[in-house]
Structures are given as structure tokens and as C-alpha cells.
ZAROPA-168809 format. One record per residue: residue in three letters; x, y, z of N, C-alpha, C in turn. Coordinates in steps of 0.02 Angstrom, whole numbers, plus 50000, padded with zeros to 5 digits. Example, Ala and Ser with C-alpha at 12.3 -4.5 7.8 and 13.67 -1.06 7.14 Angstrom:
BEGIN
<residuo=ALA | n.xx=50660 | n.yy=49716 | n.zz=50390 | ca.xx=50615 | ca.yy=49775 | ca.zz=50390 | c.xx=50660 | c.yy=49835 | c.zz=50390>
<residuo=SER | n.xx=50642 | n.yy=49888 | n.zz=50354 | ca.xx=50684 | ca.yy=49947 | ca.zz=50357 | c.xx=50645 | c.yy=50002 | c.zz=50394>
# end
This chain:
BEGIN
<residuo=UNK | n.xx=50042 | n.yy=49941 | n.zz=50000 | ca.xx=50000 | ca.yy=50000 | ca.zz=50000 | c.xx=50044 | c.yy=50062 | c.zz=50000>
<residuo=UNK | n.xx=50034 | n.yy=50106 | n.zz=49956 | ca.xx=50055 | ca.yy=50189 | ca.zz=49960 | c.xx=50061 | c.yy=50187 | c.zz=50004>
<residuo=UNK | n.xx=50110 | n.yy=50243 | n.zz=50039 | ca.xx=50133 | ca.yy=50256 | ca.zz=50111 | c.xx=50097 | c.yy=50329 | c.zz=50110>
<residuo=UNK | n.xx=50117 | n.yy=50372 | n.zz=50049 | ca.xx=50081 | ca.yy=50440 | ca.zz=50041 | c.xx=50049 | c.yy=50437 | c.zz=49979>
<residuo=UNK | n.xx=49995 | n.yy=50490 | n.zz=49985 | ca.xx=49958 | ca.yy=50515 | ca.zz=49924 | c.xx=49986 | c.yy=50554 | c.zz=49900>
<residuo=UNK | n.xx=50019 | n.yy=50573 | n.zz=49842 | ca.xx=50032 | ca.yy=50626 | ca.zz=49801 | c.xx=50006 | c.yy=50653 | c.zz=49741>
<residuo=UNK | n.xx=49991 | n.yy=50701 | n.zz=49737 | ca.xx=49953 | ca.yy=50745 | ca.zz=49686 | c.xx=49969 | c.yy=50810 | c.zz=49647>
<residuo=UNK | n.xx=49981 | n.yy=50792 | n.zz=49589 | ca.xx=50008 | ca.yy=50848 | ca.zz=49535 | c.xx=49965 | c.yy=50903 | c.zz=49545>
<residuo=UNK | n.xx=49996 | n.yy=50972 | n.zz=49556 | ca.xx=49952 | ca.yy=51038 | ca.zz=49540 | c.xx=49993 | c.yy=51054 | c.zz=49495>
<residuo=UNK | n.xx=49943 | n.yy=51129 | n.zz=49480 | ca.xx=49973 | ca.yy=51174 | ca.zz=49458 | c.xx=50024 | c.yy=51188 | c.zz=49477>
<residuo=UNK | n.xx=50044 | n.yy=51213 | n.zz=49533 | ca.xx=50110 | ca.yy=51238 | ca.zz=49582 | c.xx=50151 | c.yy=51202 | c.zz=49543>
<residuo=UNK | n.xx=50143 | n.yy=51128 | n.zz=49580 | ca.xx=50202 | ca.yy=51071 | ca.zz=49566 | c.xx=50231 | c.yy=51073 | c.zz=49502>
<residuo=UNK | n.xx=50185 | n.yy=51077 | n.zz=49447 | ca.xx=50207 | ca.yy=51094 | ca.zz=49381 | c.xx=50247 | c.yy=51145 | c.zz=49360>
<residuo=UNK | n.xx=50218 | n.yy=51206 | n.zz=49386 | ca.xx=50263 | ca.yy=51249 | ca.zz=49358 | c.xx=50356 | c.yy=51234 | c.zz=49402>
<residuo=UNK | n.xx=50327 | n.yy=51225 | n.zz=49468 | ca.xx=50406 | ca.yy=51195 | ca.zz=49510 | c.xx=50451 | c.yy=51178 | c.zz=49485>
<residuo=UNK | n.xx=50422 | n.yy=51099 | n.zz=49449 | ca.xx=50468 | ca.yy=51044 | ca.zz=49410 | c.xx=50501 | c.yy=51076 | c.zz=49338>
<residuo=UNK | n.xx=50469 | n.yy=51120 | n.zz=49303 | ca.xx=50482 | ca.yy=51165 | ca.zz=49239 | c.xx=50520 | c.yy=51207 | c.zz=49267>
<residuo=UNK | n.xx=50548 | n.yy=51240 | n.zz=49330 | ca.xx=50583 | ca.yy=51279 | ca.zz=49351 | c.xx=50648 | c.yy=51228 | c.zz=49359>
<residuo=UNK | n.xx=50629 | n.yy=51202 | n.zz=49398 | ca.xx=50697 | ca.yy=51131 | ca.zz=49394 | c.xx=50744 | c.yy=51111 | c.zz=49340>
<residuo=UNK | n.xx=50695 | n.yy=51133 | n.zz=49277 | ca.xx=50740 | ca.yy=51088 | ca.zz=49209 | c.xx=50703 | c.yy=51020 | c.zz=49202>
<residuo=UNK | n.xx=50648 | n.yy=50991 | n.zz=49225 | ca.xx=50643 | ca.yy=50925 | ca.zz=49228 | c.xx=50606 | c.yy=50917 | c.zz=49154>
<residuo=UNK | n.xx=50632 | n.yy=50865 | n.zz=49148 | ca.xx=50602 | ca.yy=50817 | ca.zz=49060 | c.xx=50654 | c.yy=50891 | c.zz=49002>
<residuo=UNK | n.xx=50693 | n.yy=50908 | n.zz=49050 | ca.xx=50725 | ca.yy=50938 | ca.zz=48992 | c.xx=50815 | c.yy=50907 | c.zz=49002>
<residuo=UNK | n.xx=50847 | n.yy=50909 | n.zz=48946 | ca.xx=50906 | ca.yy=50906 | ca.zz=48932 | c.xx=50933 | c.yy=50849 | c.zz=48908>
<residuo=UNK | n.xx=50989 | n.yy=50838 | n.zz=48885 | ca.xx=51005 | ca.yy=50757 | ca.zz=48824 | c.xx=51064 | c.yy=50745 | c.zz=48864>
<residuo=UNK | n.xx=51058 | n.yy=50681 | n.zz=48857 | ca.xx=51109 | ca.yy=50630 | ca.zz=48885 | c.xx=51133 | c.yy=50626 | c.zz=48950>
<residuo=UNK | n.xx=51195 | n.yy=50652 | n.zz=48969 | ca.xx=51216 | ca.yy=50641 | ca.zz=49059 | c.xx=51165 | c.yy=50705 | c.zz=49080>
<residuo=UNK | n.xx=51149 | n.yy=50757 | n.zz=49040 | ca.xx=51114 | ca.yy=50806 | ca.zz=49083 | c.xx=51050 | c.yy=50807 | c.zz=49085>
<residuo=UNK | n.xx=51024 | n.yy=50754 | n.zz=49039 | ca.xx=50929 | ca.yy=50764 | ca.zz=49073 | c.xx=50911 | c.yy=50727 | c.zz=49133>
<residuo=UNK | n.xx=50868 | n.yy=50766 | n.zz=49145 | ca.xx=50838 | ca.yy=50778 | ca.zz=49199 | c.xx=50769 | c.yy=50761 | c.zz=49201>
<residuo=UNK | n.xx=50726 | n.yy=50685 | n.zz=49236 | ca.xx=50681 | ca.yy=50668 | ca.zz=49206 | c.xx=50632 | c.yy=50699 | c.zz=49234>
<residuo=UNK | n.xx=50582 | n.yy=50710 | n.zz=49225 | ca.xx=50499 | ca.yy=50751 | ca.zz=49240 | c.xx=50476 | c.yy=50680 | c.zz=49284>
<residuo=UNK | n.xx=50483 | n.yy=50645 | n.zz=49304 | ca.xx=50437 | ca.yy=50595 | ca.zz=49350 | c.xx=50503 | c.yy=50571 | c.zz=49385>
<residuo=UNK | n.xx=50522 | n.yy=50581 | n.zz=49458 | ca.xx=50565 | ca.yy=50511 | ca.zz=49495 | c.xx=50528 | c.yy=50477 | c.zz=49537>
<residuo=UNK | n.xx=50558 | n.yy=50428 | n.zz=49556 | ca.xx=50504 | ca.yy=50356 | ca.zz=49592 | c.xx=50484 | c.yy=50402 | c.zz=49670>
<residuo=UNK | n.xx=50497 | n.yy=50454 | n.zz=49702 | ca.xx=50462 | ca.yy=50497 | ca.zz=49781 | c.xx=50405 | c.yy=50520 | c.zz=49708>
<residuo=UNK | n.xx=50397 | n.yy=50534 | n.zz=49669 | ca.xx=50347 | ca.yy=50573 | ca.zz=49653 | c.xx=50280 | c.yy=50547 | c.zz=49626>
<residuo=UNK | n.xx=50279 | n.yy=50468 | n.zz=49616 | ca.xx=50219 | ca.yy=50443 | ca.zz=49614 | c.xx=50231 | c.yy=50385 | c.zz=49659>
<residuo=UNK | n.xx=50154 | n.yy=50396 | n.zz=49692 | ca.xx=50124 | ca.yy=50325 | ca.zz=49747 | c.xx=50125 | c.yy=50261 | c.zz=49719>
<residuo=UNK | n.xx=50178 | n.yy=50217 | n.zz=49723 | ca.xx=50173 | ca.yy=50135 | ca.zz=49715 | c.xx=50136 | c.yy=50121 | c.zz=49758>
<residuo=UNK | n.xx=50116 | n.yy=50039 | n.zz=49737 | ca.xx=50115 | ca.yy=49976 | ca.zz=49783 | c.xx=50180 | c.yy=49917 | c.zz=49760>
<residuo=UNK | n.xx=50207 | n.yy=49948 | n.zz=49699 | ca.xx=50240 | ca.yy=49911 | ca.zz=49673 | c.xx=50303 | c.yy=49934 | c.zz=49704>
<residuo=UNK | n.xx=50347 | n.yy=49884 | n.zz=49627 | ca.xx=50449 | ca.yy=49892 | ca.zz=49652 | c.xx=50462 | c.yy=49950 | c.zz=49595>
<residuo=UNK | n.xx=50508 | n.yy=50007 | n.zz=49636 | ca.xx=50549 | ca.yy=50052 | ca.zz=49584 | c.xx=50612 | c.yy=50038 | c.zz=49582>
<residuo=UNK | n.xx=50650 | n.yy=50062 | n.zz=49541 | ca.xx=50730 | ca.yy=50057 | ca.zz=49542 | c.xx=50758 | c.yy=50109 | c.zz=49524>
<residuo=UNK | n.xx=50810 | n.yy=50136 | n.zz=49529 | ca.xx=50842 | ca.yy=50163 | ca.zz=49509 | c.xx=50907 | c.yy=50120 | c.zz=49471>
<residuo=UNK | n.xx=50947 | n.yy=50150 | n.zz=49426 | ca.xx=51006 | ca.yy=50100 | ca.zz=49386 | c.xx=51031 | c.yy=50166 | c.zz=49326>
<residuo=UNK | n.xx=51095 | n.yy=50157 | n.zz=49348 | ca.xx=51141 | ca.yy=50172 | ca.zz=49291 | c.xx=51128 | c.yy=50139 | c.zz=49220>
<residuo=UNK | n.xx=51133 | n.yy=50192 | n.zz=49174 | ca.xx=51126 | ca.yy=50195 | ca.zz=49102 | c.xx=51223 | c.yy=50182 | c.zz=49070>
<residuo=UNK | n.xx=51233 | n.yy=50117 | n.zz=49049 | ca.xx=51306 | ca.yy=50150 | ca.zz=49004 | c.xx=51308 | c.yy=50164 | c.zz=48948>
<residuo=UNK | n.xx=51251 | n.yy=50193 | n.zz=48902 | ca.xx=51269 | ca.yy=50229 | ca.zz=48855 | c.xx=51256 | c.yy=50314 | c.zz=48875>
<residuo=UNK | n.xx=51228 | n.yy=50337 | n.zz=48928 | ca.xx=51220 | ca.yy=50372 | ca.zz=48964 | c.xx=51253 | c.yy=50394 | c.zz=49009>
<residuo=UNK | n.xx=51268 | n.yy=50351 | n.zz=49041 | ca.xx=51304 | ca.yy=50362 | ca.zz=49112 | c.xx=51295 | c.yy=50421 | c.zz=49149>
<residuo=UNK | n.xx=51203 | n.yy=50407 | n.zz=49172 | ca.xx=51148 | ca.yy=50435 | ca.zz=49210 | c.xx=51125 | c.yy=50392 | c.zz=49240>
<residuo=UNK | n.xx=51107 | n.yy=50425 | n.zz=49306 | ca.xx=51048 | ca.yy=50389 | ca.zz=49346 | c.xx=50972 | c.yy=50384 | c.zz=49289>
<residuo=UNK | n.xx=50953 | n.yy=50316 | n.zz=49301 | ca.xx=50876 | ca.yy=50298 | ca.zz=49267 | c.xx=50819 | c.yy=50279 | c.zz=49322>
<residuo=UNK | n.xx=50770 | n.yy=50317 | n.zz=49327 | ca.xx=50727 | ca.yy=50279 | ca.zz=49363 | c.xx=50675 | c.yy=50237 | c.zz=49330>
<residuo=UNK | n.xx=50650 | n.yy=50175 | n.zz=49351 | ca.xx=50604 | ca.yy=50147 | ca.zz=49337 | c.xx=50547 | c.yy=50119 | c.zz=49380>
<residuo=UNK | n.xx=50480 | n.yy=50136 | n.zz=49338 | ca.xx=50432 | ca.yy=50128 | ca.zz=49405 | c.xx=50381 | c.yy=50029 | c.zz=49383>
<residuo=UNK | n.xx=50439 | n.yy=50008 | n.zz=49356 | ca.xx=50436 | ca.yy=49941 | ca.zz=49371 | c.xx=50486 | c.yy=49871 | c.zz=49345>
<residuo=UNK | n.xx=50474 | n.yy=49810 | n.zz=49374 | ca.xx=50555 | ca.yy=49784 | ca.zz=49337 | c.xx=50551 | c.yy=49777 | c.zz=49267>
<residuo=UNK | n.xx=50490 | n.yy=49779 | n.zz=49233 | ca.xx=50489 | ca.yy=49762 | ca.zz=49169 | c.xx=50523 | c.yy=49826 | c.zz=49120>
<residuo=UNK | n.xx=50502 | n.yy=49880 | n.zz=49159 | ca.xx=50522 | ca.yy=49939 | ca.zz=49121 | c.xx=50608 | c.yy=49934 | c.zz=49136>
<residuo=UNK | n.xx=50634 | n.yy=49915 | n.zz=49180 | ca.xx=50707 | ca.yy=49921 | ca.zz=49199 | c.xx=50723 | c.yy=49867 | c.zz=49168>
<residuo=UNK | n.xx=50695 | n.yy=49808 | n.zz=49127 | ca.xx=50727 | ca.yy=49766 | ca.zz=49105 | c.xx=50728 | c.yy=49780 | c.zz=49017>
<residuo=UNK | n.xx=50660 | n.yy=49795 | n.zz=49012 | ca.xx=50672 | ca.yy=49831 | ca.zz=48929 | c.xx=50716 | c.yy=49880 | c.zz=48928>
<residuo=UNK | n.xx=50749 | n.yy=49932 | n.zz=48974 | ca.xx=50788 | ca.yy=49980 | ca.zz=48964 | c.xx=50838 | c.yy=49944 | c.zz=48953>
<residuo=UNK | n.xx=50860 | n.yy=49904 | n.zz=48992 | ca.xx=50940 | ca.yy=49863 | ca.zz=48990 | c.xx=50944 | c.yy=49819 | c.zz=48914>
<residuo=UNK | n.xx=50902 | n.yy=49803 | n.zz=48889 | ca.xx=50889 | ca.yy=49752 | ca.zz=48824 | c.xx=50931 | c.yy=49818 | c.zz=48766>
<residuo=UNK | n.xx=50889 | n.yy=49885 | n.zz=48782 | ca.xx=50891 | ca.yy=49915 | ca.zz=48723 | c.xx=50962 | c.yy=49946 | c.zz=48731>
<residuo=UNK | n.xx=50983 | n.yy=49973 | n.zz=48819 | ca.xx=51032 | ca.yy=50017 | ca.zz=48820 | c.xx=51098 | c.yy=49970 | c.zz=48794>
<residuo=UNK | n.xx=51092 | n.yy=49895 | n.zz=48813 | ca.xx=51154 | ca.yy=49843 | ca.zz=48753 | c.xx=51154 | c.yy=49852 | c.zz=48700>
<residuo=UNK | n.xx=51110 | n.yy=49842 | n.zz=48670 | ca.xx=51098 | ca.yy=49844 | ca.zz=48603 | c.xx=51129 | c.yy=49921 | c.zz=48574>
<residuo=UNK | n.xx=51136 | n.yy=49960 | n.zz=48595 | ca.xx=51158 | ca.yy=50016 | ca.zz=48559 | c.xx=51211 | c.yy=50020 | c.zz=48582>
<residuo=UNK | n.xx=51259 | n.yy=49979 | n.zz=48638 | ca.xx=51324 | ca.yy=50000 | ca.zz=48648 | c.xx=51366 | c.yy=49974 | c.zz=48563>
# end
């Protein structure tokens, strides 16, 4: 079960757009969603990218396992 409820406003939006978030390429973007900012019941991860070599979050293992399939594939 969620531990907290969290809820996008307005505010929050403009916040995260002040941040830089969902903006910038490669080691410097900066993603618009990390795993504190939406309520699981599920597993998140975080994991290094090496064609990147960035923090990645993922808000499940399937998504962290298709990332790793594709981030090989292009080394």
C-alpha cells in the first residue's frame, strides 16, 4: 500500500519546469517523474545507464529490464 498520496498541481508543475525536469540530452537530462513522486504499491529502481552514464529511474522491473535490452543493444 502507498505510504503517501501525492498529487500533481498546478504549483508542482510549474516547480518541476523551474527545475529543468524532462528537459536536457544525455548525462544532463533531467527526468519530469522520479520514483518519491508517484504512489506505488509496486517495486521502483533506480540504475545506471552505460550509454548514458545517468541515473535511470524505473517505476517497474519490466520497464528496467526493457531499458537494459535496448541500452546493450546500442552500445
Amino acid at each position: 500500500m502507498a505510504k503517501r498520496k501525492r498529487q500533481i498541481t498546478g504549483a508542482k508543475i510549474e516547480k518541476y519546469i523551474k527545475e529543468g525536469r524532462g528537459q536536457g540530452i544525455g548525462k544532463d537530462y533531467l527526468p519530469w517523474l522520479e520514483i518519491q513522486d508517484v504512489p506505488s504499491e509496486g517495486r521502483a529502481t533506480r540504475g545506471k545507464g552505460w550509454t548514458t552514464n545517468r541515473r535511470h529511474e524505473f517505476m517497474s522491473d519490466l520497464e528496467r529490464d526493457y531499458f537494459y535490452i535496448l541500452d546493450f543493444l546500442m552500445r
